[in-house]
C-alpha positions in Angstrom: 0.0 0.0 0.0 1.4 3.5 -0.9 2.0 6.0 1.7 -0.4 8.0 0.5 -3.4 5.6 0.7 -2.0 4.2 3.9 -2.4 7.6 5.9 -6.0 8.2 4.3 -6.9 4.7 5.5 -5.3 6.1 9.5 -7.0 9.4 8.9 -10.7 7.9 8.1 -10.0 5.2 11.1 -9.2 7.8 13.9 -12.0 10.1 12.3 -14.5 7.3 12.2 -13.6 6.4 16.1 -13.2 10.0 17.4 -14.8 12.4 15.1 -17.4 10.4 13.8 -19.5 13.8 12.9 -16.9 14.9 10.4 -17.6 11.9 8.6 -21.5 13.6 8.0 -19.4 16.4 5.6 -19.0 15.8 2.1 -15.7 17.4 2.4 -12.5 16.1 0.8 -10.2 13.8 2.4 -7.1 17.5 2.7 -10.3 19.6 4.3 -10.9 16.3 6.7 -7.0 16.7 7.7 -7.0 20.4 8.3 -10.9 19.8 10.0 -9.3 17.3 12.6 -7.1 20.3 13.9 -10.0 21.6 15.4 -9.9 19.0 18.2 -6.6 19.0 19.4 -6.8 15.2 21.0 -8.0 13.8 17.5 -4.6 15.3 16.2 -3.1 13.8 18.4 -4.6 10.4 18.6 -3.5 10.7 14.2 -0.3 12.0 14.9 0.5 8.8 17.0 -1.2 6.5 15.0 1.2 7.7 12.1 4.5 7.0 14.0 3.0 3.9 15.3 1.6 2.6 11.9 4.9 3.8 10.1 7.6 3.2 13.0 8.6 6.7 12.9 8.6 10.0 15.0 8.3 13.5 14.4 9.9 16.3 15.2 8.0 18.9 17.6 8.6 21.0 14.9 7.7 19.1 12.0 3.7 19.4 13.4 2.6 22.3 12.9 -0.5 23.8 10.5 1.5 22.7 7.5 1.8 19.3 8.5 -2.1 19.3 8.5 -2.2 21.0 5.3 -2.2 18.3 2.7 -2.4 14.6 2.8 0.3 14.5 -0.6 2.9 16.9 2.0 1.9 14.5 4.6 3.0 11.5 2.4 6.1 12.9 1.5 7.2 14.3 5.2 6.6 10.6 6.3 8.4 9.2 2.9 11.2 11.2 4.1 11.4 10.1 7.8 10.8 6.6 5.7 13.9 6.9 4.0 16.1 8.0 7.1 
């Protein structure tokens, strides 16, 4: 599974379990990531379940509104820890 559809898969799992009215929006999947910023534990619950899923960690400054800006920069800031 690409990176890409691996963090949409996390992001629609933690948003399913702890967001579940976000779900009732017909927004796309980069308005979902920027929406779940709003809830600063549901971040955090995907931020986790990123470096868990992928075996990697962040830096504190790595996470900030950017990182929530785009699921392709998202793939390609985990690609790049991937590749460490």
């Amino acid at each position: 599974m690409k990176t890409r559809d691996k963090i949409l898969t996390i992001l629609n799992e933690v948003i399913d379990s702890d967001y579940s009215e976000l779900n009732k929006l017909e927004i796309s999947d980069d308005e979902k990531l920027r929406a779940i910023t709003s809830e600063s534990m549901v971040a955090l619950i995907f931020v986790t379940t990123l470096e868990d899923e992928f075996s990697i960690e962040f830096n504190d400054d790595e996470i900030d509104i950017t990182f929530f800006n785009s699921i392709d920069y998202l793939a390609e800031t985990v690609d790049s820890h991937l590749s460490e």
